[in-house]
Structures are given as structure tokens and as C-alpha cells.
VODRENLO-455485 format. One line per 3 residues: number of its first residue (from 1); for each residue y, z, x of C-alpha. Coordinates in nm, 3 decimals, m for minus. Layout:
% residues N
NUM> Y/Z/X; ...
END
This chain:
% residues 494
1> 2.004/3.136/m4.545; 2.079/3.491/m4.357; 2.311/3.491/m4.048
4> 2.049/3.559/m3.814; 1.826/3.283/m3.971; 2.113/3.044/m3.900
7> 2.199/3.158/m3.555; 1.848/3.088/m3.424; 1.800/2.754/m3.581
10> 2.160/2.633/m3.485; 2.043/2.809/m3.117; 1.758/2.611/m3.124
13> 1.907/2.307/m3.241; 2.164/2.324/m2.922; 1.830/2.441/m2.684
16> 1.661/2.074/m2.783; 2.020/1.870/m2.822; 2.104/2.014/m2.446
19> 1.800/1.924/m2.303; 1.783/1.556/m2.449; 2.085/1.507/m2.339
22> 2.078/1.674/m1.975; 1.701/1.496/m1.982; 1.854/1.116/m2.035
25> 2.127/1.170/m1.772; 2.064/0.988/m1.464; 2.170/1.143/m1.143
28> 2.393/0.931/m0.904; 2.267/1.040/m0.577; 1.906/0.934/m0.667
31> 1.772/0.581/m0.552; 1.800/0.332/m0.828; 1.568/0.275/m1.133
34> 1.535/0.181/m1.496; 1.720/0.398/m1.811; 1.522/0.613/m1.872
37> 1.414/0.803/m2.253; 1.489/1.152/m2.328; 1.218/1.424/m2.253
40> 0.947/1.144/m2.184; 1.166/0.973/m1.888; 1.006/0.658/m1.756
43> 0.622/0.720/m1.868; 0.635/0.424/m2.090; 0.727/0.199/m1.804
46> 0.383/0.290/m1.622; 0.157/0.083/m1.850; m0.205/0.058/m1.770
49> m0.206/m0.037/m1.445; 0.124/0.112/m1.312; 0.090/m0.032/m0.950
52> 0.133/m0.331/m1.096; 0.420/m0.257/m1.335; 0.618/m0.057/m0.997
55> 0.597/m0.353/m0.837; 0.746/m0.523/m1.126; 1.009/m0.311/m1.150
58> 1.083/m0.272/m0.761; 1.136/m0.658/m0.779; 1.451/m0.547/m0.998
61> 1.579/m0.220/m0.852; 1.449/m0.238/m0.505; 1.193/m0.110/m0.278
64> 1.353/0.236/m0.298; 1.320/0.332/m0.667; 1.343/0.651/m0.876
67> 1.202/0.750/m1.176; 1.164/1.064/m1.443; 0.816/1.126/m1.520
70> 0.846/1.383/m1.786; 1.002/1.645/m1.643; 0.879/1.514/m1.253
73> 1.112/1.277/m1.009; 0.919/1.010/m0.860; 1.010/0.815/m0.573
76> 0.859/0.485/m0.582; 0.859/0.336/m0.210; 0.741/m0.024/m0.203
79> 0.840/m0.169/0.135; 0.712/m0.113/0.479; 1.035/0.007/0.614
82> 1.107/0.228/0.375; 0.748/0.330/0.401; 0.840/0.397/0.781
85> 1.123/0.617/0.697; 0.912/0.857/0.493; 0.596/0.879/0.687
88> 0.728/0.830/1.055; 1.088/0.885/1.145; 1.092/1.210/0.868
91> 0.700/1.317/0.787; 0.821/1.607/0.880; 0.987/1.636/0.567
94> 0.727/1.470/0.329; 0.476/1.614/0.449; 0.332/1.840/0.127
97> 0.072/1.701/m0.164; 0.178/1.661/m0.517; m0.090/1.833/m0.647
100> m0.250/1.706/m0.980; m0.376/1.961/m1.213; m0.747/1.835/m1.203
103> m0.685/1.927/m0.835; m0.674/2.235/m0.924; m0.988/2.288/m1.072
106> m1.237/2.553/m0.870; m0.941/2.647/m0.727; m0.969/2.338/m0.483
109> m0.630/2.312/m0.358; m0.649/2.639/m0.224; m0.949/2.478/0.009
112> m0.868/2.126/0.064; m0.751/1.946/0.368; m0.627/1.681/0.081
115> m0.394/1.896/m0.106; m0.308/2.219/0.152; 0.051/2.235/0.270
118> 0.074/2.127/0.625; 0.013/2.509/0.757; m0.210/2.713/1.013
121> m0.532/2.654/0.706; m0.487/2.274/0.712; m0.463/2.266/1.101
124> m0.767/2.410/1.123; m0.965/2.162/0.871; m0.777/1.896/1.070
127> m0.924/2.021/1.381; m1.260/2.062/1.319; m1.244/1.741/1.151
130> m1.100/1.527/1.424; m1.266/1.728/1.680; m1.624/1.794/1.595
133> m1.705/1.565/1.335; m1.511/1.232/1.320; m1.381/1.199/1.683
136> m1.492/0.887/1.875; m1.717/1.092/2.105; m1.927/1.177/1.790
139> m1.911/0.901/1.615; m2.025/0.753/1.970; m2.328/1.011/1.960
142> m2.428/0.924/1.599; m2.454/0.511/1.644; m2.804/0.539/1.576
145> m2.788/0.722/1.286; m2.582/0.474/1.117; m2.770/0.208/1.254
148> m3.108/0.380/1.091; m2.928/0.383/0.759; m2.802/0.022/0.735
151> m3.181/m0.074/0.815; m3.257/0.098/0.504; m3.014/m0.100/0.304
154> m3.104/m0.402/0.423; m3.467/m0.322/0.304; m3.374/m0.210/m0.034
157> m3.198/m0.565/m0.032; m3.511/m0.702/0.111; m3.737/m0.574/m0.164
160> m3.429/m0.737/m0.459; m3.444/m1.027/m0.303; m3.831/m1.057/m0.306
163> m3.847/m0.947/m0.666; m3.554/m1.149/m0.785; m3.316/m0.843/m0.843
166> m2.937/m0.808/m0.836; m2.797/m0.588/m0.639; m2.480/m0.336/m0.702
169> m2.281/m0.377/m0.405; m2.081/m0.075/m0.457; m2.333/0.088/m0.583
172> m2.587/0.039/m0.301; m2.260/0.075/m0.046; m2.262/0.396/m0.186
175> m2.625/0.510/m0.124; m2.565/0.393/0.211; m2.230/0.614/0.279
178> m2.396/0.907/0.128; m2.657/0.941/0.359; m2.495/0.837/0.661
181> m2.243/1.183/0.564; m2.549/1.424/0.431; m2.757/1.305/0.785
184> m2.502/1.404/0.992; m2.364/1.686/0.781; m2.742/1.860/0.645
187> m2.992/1.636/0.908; m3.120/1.512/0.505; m3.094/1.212/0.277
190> m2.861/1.297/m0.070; m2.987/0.968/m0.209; m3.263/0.724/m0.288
193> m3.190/0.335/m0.405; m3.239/0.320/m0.780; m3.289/0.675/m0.731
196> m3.239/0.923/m1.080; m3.112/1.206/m0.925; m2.907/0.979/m0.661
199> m2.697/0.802/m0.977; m2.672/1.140/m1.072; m2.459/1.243/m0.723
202> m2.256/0.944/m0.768; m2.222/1.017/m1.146; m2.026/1.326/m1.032
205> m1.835/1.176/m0.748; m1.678/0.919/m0.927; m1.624/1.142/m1.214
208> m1.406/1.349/m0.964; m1.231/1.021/m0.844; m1.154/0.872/m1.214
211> m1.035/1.218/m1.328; m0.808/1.252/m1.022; m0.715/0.908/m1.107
214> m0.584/0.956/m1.483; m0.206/0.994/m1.589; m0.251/1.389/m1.709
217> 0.038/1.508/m1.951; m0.030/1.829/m1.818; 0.154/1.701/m1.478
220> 0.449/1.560/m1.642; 0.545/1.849/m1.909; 0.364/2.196/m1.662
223> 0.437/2.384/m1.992; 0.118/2.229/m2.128; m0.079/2.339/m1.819
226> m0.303/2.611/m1.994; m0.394/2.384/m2.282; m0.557/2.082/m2.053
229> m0.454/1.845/m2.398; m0.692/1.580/m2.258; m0.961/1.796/m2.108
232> m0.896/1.652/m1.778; m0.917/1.953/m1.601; m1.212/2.133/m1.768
235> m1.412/1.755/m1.681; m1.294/1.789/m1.334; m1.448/2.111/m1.322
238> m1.759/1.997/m1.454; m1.834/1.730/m1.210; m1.722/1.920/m0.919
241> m1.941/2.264/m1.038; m2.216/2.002/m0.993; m2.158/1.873/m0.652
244> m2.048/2.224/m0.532; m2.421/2.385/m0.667; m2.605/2.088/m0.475
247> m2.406/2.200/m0.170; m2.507/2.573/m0.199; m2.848/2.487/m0.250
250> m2.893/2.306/0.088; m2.645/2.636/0.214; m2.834/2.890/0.093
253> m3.187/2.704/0.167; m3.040/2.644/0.565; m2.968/3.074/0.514
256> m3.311/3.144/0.483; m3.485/2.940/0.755; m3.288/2.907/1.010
259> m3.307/3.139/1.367; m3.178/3.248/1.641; m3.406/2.919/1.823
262> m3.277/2.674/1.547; m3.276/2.374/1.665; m3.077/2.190/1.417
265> m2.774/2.006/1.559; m2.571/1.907/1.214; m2.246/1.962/1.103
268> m2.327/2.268/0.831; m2.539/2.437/1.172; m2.200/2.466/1.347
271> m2.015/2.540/1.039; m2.291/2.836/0.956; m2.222/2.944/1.371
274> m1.827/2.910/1.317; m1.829/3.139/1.007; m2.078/3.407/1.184
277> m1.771/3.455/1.470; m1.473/3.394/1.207; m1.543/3.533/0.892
280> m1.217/3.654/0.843; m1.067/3.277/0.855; m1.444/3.094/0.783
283> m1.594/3.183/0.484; m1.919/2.965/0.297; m1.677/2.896/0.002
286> m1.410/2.725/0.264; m1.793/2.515/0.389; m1.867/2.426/0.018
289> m1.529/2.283/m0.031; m1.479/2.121/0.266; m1.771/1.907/0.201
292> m1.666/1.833/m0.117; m1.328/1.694/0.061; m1.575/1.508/0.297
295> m1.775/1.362/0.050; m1.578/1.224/m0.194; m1.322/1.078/0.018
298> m1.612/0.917/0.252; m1.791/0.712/m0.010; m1.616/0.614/m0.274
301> m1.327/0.420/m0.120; m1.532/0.285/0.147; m1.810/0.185/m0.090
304> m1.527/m0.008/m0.287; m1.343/m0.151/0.004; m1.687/m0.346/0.077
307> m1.754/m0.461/m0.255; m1.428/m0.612/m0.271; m1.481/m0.757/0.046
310> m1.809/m0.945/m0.042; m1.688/m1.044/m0.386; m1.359/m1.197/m0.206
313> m1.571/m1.389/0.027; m1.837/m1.467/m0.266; m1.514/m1.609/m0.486
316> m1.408/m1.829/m0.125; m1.704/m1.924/m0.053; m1.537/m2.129/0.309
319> m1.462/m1.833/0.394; m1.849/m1.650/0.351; m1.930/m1.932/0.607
322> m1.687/m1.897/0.824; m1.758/m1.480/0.865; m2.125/m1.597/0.898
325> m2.074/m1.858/1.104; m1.921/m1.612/1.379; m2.203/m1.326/1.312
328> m2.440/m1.541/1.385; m2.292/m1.740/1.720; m2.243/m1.346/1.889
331> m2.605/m1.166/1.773; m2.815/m1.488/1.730; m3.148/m1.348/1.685
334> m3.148/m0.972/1.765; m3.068/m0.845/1.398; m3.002/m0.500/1.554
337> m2.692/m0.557/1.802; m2.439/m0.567/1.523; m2.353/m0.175/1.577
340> m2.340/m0.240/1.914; m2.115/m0.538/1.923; m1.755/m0.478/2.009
343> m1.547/m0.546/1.733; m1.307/m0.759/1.921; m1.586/m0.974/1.967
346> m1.612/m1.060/1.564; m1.198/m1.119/1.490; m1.270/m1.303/1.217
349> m1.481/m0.998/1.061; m1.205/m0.810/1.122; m0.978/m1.035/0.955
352> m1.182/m0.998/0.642; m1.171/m0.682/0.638; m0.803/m0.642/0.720
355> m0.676/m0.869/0.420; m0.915/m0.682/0.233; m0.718/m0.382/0.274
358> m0.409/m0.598/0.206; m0.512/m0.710/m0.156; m0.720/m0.377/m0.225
361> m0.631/m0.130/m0.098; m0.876/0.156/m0.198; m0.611/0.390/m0.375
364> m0.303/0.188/m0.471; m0.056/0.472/m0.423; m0.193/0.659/m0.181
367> m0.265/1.091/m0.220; 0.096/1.141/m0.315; 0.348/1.363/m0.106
370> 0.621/1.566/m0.176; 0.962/1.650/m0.066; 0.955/1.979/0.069
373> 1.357/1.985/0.074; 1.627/1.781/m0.019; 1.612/1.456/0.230
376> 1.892/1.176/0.265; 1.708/0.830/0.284; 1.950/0.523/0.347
379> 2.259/0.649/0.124; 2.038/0.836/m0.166; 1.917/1.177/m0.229
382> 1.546/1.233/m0.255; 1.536/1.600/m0.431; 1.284/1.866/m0.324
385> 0.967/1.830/m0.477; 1.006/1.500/m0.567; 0.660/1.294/m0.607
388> 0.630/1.003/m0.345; 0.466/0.759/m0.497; 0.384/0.450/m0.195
391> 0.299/0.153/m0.359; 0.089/0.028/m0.093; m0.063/m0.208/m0.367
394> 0.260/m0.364/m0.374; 0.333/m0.387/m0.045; 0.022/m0.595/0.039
397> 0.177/m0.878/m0.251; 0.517/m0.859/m0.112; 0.591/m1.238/m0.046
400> 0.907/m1.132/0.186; 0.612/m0.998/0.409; 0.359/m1.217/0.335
403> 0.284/m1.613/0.310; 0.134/m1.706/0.025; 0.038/m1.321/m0.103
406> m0.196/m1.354/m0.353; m0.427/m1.592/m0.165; m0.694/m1.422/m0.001
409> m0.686/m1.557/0.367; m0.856/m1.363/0.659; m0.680/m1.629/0.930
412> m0.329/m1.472/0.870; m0.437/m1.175/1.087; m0.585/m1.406/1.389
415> m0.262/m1.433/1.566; m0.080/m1.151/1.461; m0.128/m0.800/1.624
418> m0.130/m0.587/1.271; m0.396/m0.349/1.218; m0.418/m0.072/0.942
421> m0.429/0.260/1.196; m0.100/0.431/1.067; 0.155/0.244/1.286
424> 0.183/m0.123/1.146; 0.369/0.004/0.772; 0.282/m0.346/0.621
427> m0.067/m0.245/0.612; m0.145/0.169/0.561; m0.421/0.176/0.341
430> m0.503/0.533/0.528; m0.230/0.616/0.509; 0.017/0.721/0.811
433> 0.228/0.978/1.012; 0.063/1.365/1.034; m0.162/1.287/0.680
436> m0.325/1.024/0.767; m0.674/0.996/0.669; m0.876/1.155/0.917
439> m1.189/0.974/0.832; m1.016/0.630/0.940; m1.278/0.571/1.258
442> m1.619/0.633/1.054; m1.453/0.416/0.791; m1.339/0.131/1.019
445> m1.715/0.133/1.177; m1.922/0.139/0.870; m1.754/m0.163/0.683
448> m1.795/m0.361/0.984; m2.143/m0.317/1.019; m2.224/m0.325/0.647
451> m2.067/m0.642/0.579; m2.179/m0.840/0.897; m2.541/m0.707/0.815
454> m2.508/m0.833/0.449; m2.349/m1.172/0.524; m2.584/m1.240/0.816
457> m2.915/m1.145/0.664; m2.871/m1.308/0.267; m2.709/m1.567/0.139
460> m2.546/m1.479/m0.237; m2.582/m1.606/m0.556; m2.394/m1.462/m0.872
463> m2.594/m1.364/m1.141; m2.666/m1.640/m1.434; m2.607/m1.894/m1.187
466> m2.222/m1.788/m1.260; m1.973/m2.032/m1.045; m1.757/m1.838/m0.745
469> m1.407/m1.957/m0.887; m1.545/m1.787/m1.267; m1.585/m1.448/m1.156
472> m1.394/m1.165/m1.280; m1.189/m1.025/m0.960; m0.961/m0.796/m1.244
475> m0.834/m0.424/m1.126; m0.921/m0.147/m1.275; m0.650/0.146/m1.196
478> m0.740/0.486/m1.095; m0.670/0.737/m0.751; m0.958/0.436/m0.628
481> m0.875/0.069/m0.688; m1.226/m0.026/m0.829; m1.343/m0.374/m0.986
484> m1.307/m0.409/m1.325; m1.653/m0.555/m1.304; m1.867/m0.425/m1.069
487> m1.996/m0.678/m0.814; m2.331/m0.790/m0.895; m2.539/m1.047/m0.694
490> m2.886/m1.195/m0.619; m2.985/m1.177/m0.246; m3.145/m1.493/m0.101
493> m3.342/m1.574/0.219; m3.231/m1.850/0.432
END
């Protein structure tokens, strides 16, 4: 072997020893965790459903945890005052997405309010968000929309239950979501129950969530980046190309007929109006992709959040009586007071729905953040652009904050003054401090009404005459928390 021959492999063979060995070191500022392998870190501790294995592990190293994900910190926070630390006294500081690469795709993250830095671009989404499309005033102004679009679901359950037919909760949740967002955002319906082209929509839209959802080499080793090994990135695309051309269709159509007398008084109307004044900061491609935001986040987590919430009170079923049992004694007769009825009014409802978000929360983790400097939390260093991973999953099973955590049991919220708006940390399913999610409100006012409309109008039978205590209530893991079996049931008539 020549010199140079032997310089370069002996220089490679220190390159690859260094970096093993710099790569398996664990740094003593960081939070605790487990040892960790060279190159690959901790990936092997994730498993297939990592919120469960964090929690695990946080049982053993505490609720302040770090890890090396490939060549990525994580910082695993799995109690609510730890929680409270990040995303209230210093949000300041965590306050920037870790942005997966199938985020990327379309360029997204250059146009979403989801994965923006906190800057003058995501104040503005934030705005017009808060201000113009889910502020209470609005949501105020569109009751009857919403109201219109339950009816509809109850008569597609109408029509199963005449003919015998189970029904997709989530499915049929989803329908429901869609065109309560595409009414007030295009004055149109996106989707038709047992609709083709409808399955099609929500084809996409979940495609974008279980992509999102996926462990992607490409994040943990960014050398790969260009290659998308697992084609994560070029699926992403695909699904969201889809969505994105449905949304410039309706665009371009609104384009061509609407004038100066236009009397259409939707969300994409003012949008269209706010770009005419502001192209410079407005364009149609910021429109298209704010929907996209709007959409995805609006239906699927909701949509799942309900099914879990009928198939919890369809596995207890003391509980289904109990939430009927109150429906009924405030509405009695009048089937169409239920938007209408102060929420205060059905606690126990809203108990249901409140341990719901306790056991499921929609997305397990949260949209990670990121540190965007060196922070000191209690004595350890969390590193800039660390990932913070909070394991709200966890936190809702944490039985040094909750009695009996793995029962499902509406009551404990009856006499306790938690809720899940972004200032109670045992319970942030949205989220808290400056990222919250900013469709919270339309959220917290759809599940009401779509679960006391279900529960009061049917009773529920499992399909095959299945028993409650035999169903199948497993996780599957993803960005969304979904069933690992969908929920699907018979409607009956009283």
C-alpha cells in the first residue's frame, strides 16, 4: 500500500473512531437519560409507540430527560411543572418548531403558521386567524352554520340506522369538520357521506398527518436529507400537491366570477380583498397554504378526539347513561337547543370530554419546539436547537397527578377547576404559552355539540353484537393519536 493510500484510510479510520467516540459521550450539563449507542444515540429506545416507552423511561430518569436522536438532542418533558417552565415562565425561549423534513415538502414551512419562527410572517397568520376567523365574535356569527351541519350528520346517522348500517365515527366526524371549515372558508361543501371523492379528501389529509407522524431517518442523520431513504418526503408531497390543486381550483374558479358587487361573505372573499391591498406581504400561494394549515389541523384531531370519546363511553357504558341522562334533563324535547346551551349547563359533558383529552390526547407530543438558545432549566443545560419533545401522553397517566390514571372517569373533573385552555399544565392537549393552538374555541364547540347530538339522538350497539368490555381501545402512534381500530357502531332508535 502507497503512503498516500495509507494516510487517507488511517485519516478516515480516526474521522469514524472520533466521532463514535465524541457521539457516545454524554454531556454533564444535559438533563438525565439512558446510555446511549454510538452514531444511532437513543433511537432504539423509541420503540413503536415511543410515548409510551418516554414515559417508561421518565419513570427512571425523571420528568426532565435527555436523549441523542441520531445526531438531534431531545428533551423529553413529562410533568406539568416542568411543562410550565418551558411553555410559560420561558416560551420566550422555546418558542421555534422543530421542523420535520416532510414539513418541508412544497416548501410549507416557509408558509405555515405551524412551523414559522415566531416573527412579523407568523404574527400576521396569528392575527388573521384569531381575529377574523376563529375569534368568539365569529364563531358567535357562524352558530348556525354549525348547527346546519350537525343536522346533516345526524341524518346520515338517521338513514344507517334505518338501513341497519355501521357507522365510522371518525370517519363521519370528519365529513362533518370538513364542511363546517370549507362553509365558512369557500360558502361550499368539500364532502358528501360515503362520498368517492370525499374519502378521497380525507385520503390525503391523513396521508399528510401519518407522514408527519413517522420517525424519518432523514431528521436524525440531515446528511441523508436529499436522498428521502423512506420516501417520506416525496409521499408528503404527493398528498399535499392534491389538497393544494383542490384549493386552487375553488381559487381560481372564485377569480373568475366574482365582482366588484360580490356578495360573498367567506373567509377566501376577505383573503382574495386582503391580497388585492397587500400583495407585497399577501400573495394566493400564502392563501393556498394557509388553508392547508387550517384544514388539516381542524379535522383530523378533532374528528379523533370524538371517536375516542364515544368509544370510551361505549366501553363504560354507566357512564353513556350518565352523559345522556344530563342531555336529556337540559334540552328535553327541542333536539335543536344543544348549540345553544351553555356549556356550563352540561358539566358532565364537559367532563367527558376533558378526561378524554387526558387519556388521548390528539397528538401525544405535541408540534415539537425548539431551543432557540442555550436555556438553564432547574440545574441543567438545554442546548440550542434542542427538540422539545412534551409528553403530554404521559402526563395524562401520571399517577402522582392523577387517581387511579388509567381508569377513564369523567367525575374527577366535577369538583376540580382544570380545564385544557393553556393555563392548567396537567392538561394541554393544545398546547400552551404564545403557540398554542389557535383553533382551540371552534374545537372546544364542535365536540360538544357532536357528542351530545350523538348520545342524545341513538343509542349504540357494537358491531357483531361485540360486548363493551371486548373492544379494542389499542393506540396507534403517529403526530395524531388515532385508534388502532377505528370505532365502528350500529345506531339505534329509542
Amino acid at each position: 500500500m502507497d503512503y498516500l493510500t495509507l494516510s487517507l484510510a488511517l485519516s478516515f479510520i480516526s474521522i469514524i473512531t472520533y466521532a463514535i467516540f465524541i457521539s457516545g459521550r454524554r454531556d454533564s450539563r444535559l438533563p438525565p437519560g439512558p446510555s446511549h449507542f454510538p452514531i444511532i444515540g437513543n433511537l432504539l429506545h423509541l420503540g413503536e409507540q415511543p410515548h409510551i416507552s418516554l414515559a417508561t423511561l421518565a419513570k427512571r430518569y425523571g420528568p426532565l430527560m435527555s436523549l441523542k436522536l441520531g445526531s438531534k438532542t431531545a428533551i423529553v418533558v413529562s410533568s406539568p411543572d416542568i411543562a410550565k417552565e418551558f411553555f410559560q415562565k420561558q416560551d420566550h425561549l422555546f418558542s421555534s418548531r422543530s421542523v420535520p423534513e416532510t414539513g418541508r415538502a412544497l416548501d410549507h414551512d416557509k408558509y405555515s403558521m405551524v412551523f414559522l419562527p415566531v416573527g412579523d410572517q407568523w404574527r400576521r397568520l396569528r392575527r388573521i386567524s384569531k381575529e377574523y376567523l376563529l375569534s368568539m365574535q365569529r364563531l358567535d356569527a357562524t352558530e348556525t352554520l354549525r348547527q346546519k351541519k350537525v343536522e346533516e350528520l345526524l341524518d346520515h346517522v338517521n338513514y344507517c340506522c334505518t338501513n341497519e348500517k355501521a357507522v365510522n365515527i371518525g370517519g363521519v366526524a370528519f365529513t362533518t369538520l370538513l364542511n363546517v371549515l370549507s362553509n365558512f372558508m369557500f360558502s361550499m361543501d368539500l364532502a358528501q357521506y360515503d362520498s368517492l371523492s370525499s374519502q378521497e379528501f380525507k385520503d390525503d389529509a391523513w396521508g399528510i398527518v401519518d407522514v408527519l407522524g413517522k420517525s424519518n431517518i432523514s431528521d436524525f442523520f440531515p446528511i441523508l436529507k436529499p436522498f428521502d431513504p423512506q420516501g417520506l418526503k416525496r409521499l408528503g408531497t404527493v398528498y399535499a400537491n392534491r389538497i393544494l390543486n383542490i384549493f386552487d381550483t375553488i381559487i381560481d374558479h372564485r377569480l373568475q366570477t366574482r365582482s366588484a358587487s360580490s356578495t360573498n361573505n367567506d373567509v377566501l372573499e376577505w383573503l382574495l380583498n386582503l391580497t388585492k391591498n397587500n400583495e407585497s406581504e399577501w400573495s394566493q400561494n400564502d392563501i393556498r397554504h394557509f388553508f392547508l394549515d387550517l384544514f388539516i389541523a381542524g379535522t383530523d384531531t378533532t374528528s379523533t378526539t370524538l371517536e375516542w370519546a364515544m368509544a370510551e363511553l361505549i366501553h363504560n357504558p354507566d357512564k353513556l347513561k350518565t352523559a345522556r341522562s344530563e342531555v336529556i334533563k337540559h334540552i328535553g324535547n327541542n333536539k335543536n337547543l344543544i348549540e345553544k346551551l351553555d356549556f356550563t349547563q352540561i358539566p358532565y359533558i364537559h367532563a367527558v370530554i376533558k378526561e378524554t383529552f387526558r387519556l388521548h390526547p390528539p397528538a401525544p407530543f405535541l408540534v415539537p419546539r425548539q431551543a432557540i438558545q442555550d436555556v438553564k432549566i432547574q440545574s441543567f443545560m438545554v442546548p440550542k436547537n434542542a427538540q422539545i419533545l412534551c409528553n403530554v401522553w404521559a402526563m395524562g397517566r401520571d399517577q402522582k397527578v392523577w387517581s387511579h390514571p388509567e381508569t377513564f372517569m369523567p367525575e374527577r373533573f366535577l369538583d376540580v377547576n382544570v380545564d385544557y385552555k393553556g393555563q392548567n399544565f396537567e392538561l394541554i392537549p393544545f398546547g400552551g404559552g404564545k403557540r398554542i393552538c389557535p383553533g382551540l374555541n371552534i374545537a372546544h364547540r364542535m365536540l360538544h355539540i357532536m357528542l351530545g347530538s350523538l348520545i342524545y339522538n341513538f343509542d349504540w350497539r357494537l358491531e357483531g353484537n361485540m360486548r363493551p368490555q371486548d373492544m379494542d381501545m389499542g393506540e396507534k402512534f403517529g403526530l395524531v393519536l388515532h385508534k388502532n381500530v377505528p370505532l365502528k357502531v350500529i345506531p339505534l332508535k329509542f
